[in-house]
N, C-alpha and C positions, 0 to 999 in steps of 0.2 A: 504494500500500500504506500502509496508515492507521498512521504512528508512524514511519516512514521516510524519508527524506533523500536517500538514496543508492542507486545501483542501477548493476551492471554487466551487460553481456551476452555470452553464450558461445553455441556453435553444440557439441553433443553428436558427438565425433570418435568415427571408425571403431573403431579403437584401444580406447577408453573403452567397446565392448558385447563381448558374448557372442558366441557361434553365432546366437542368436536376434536378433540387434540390439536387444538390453535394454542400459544401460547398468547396468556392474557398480557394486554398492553403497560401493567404498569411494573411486569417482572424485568421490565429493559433496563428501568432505571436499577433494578439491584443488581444488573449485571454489570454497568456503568459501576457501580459500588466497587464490585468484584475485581473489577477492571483496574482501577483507580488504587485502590489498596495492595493490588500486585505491582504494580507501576510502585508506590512508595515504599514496598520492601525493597528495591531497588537503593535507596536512599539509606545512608550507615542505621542501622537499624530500626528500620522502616518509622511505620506510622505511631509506634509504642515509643519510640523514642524521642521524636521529636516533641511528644505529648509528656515527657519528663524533664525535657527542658520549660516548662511551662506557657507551652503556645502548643494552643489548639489549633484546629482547621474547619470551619461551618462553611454547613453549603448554602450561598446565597442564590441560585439558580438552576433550573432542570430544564433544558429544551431538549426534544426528540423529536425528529424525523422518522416516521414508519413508514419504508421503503415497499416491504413484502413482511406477509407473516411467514411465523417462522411454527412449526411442528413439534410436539414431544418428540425425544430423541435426535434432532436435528445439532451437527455439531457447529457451533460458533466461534469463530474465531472474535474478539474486539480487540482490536488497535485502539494507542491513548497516546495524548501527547500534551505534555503542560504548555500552557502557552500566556500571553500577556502577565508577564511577571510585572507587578509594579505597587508599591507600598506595600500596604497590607492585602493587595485583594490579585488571584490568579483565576485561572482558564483552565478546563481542559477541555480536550475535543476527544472526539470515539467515533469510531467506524465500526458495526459491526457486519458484519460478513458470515452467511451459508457454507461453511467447507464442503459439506454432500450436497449432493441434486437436489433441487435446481440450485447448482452455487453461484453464490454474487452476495452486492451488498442488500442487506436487508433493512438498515436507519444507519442512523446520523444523528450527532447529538454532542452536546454542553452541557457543562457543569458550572457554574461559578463557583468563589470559596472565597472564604477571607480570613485571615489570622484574627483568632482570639488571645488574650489573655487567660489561661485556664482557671483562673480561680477565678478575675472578675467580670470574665464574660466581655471584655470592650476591647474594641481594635485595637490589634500591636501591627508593627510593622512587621514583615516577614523576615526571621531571621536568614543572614546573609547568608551560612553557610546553604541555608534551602536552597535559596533562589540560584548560588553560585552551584547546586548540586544539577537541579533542574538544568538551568543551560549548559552542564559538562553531559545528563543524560540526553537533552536534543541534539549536542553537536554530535554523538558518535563519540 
C-alpha cells in the first residue's frame, strides 16, 4: 500500500457479523483500535509505557469510509500511519484491505488523538521522544 509502513492482520470473528454473516459496521472502528495499538508496540514499549510517563493518548475523532463489506472469516489486512504531528494533537490514517476473494480495499479511515495529562485529564504537548519516534517509524 503506496505511503504505508505498517500493517497488521485480523481474521473477521463470528461475533463481529449479522444473521447474514456481514460484519456489522461499527467493528471497523475496533479494528482501527487493533491497528493502532500494534503500530504503538512499535514504539520502546508501546502504549503501556508511554502511559507511565504520564501522558495519555484520547481519541478526538472516528471517520470511516465503507468501501465493500466484508464477511465472517474474511482475512484483513489494515495499514496505519501517524500522520500530522503537531502540539498536542496527531492523525492516523488506515486502509483496510480483503487479503481473500474478492481482495481489495474494503474502507478508509481516521483517527484523531490528542495528549493528555494522565492524572488531570488536560492537554500536554506531545512528548518529543513520541513524535521524534513517529517520524523515525514513517521514514523507514
Amino acid at each position: 500500500m503506496d505511503g504505508y509502513r505498517f500493517s497488521t492482520e485480523l481474521r473477521v470473528r463470528f461475533n463481529e457479523t449479522d444473521l447474514q454473516g456481514v460484519a456489522h459496521h461499527a467493528n471497523h472502528v475496533v479494528w482501527l483500535e487493533v491497528a493502532r495499538i500494534a503500530y504503538l508496540d512499535r514504539v520502546e514499549g508501546g502504549y503501556l509505557a508511554l502511559r507511565e510517563t504520564g501522558v495519555d493518548v484520547t481519541t478526538t475523532d472516528v471517520a470511516v469510509r465503507y468501501r465493500a463489506g466484508v464477511r465472517f472469516d474474511d482475512r484483513l489486512r489494515i495499514w496505519v500511519r501517524a500522520v500530522d504531528l503537531r502540539g498536542t494533537r496527531f492523525r492516523f490514517e488506515y486502509v483496510l484491505e480483503r487479503l481473500n476473494e474478492p481482495a481489495g480495499v474494503v474502507g478508509e479511515a481516521s483517527t484523531g488523538h490528542a495528549c493528555i495529562d494522565a492524572t488531570t485529564l488536560r492537554p500536554t504537548r506531545m512528548p518529543a521522544e513520541l513524535a521524534e519516534r513517529f517520524t523515525a517509524l514513517e521514514a523507514g
